[in-house]
C-alpha positions in Angstrom: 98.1 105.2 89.0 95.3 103.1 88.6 94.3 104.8 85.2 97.8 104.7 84.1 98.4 101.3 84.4 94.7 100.5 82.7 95.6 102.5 79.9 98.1 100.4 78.6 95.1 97.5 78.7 97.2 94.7 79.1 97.7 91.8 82.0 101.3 92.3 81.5 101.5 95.6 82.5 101.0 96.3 87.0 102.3 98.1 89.8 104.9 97.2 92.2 103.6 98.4 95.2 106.0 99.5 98.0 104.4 99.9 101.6 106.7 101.6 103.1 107.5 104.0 100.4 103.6 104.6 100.4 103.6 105.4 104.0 106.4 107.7 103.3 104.3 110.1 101.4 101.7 110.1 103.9 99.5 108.0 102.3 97.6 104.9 103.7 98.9 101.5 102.3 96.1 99.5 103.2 93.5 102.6 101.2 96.0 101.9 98.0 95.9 98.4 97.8 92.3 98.3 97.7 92.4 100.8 95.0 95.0 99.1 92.6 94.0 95.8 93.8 94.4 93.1 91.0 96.9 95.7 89.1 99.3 95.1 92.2 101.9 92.3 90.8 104.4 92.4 93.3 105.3 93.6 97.0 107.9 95.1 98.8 107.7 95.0 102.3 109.4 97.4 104.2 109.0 99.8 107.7 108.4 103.4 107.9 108.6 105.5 111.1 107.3 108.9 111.4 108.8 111.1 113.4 108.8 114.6 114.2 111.8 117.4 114.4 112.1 120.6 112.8 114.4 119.2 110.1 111.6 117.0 108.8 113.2 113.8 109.6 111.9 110.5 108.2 113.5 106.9 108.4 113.1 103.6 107.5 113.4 101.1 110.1 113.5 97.5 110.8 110.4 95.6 109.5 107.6 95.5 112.9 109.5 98.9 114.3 107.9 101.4 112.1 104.6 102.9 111.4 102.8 100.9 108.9 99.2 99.3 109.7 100.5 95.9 109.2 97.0 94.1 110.6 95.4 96.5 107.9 97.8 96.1 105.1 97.9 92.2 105.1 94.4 92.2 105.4 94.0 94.4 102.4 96.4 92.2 100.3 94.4 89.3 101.5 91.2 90.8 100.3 92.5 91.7 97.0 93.3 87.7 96.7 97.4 88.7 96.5 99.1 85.7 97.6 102.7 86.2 95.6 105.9 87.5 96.6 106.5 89.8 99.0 110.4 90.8 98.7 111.9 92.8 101.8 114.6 95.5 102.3 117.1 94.7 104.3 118.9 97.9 104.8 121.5 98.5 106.0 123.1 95.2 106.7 124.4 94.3 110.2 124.7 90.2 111.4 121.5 88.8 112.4 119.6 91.1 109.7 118.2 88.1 107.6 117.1 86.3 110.6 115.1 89.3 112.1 113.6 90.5 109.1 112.6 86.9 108.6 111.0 86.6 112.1 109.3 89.8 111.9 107.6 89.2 108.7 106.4 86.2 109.9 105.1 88.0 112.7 103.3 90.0 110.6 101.7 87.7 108.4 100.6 85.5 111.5 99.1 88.9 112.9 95.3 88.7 112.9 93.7 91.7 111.2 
């Protein structure tokens, strides 16, 4: 990815960088961001939760509820110096979504690393 995107040597050209889908695939959000670093240009902020069954279940879950490093991931986008958007999923939607995904990003962001 990180080759890709340089190979097109221009600013205008980045990743948007999806946590939980990252976490999806196994893979360590807070390893990836230090990778791309400055070639991340936005964030979406979502919540993964392992689980285990022999069907191979995965899900999604509210933001705070899953499986992501959130300490470790904010702490990498801080290191990287990303301080833009960070655009969450709010899926599916029930009443009250907006207001809990808003107080557990918060929660996250106020986390200490």
């Amino acid at each position: 990815m990180k080759c890709y995107v340089d190979s097109f040597a221009s600013p205008l050209v980045g990743v948007y960088f999806d946590i939980g889908n990252v976490l999806g695939y196994h893979q360590s959000p807070p390893h990836w961001i230090h990778h791309l670093g400055k070639r991340i240009k936005r964030v979406h902020v979502k919540d993964f939760k392992h689980t285990f069954d022999w069907n191979g279940t995965y899900s999604f879950c509210d933001l705070g509820e899953g499986d992501v490093p959130w300490p470790q991931t904010i702490a990498a986008l801080k290191s990287i110096g990303y301080d833009r958007t960070l655009v969450t999923e709010l899926l599916p939607w029930a009443p009250g979504r907006v207001e809990k995904t808003s107080a557990a990003l918060d929660a996250i962001l106020t986390t200490d690393s």
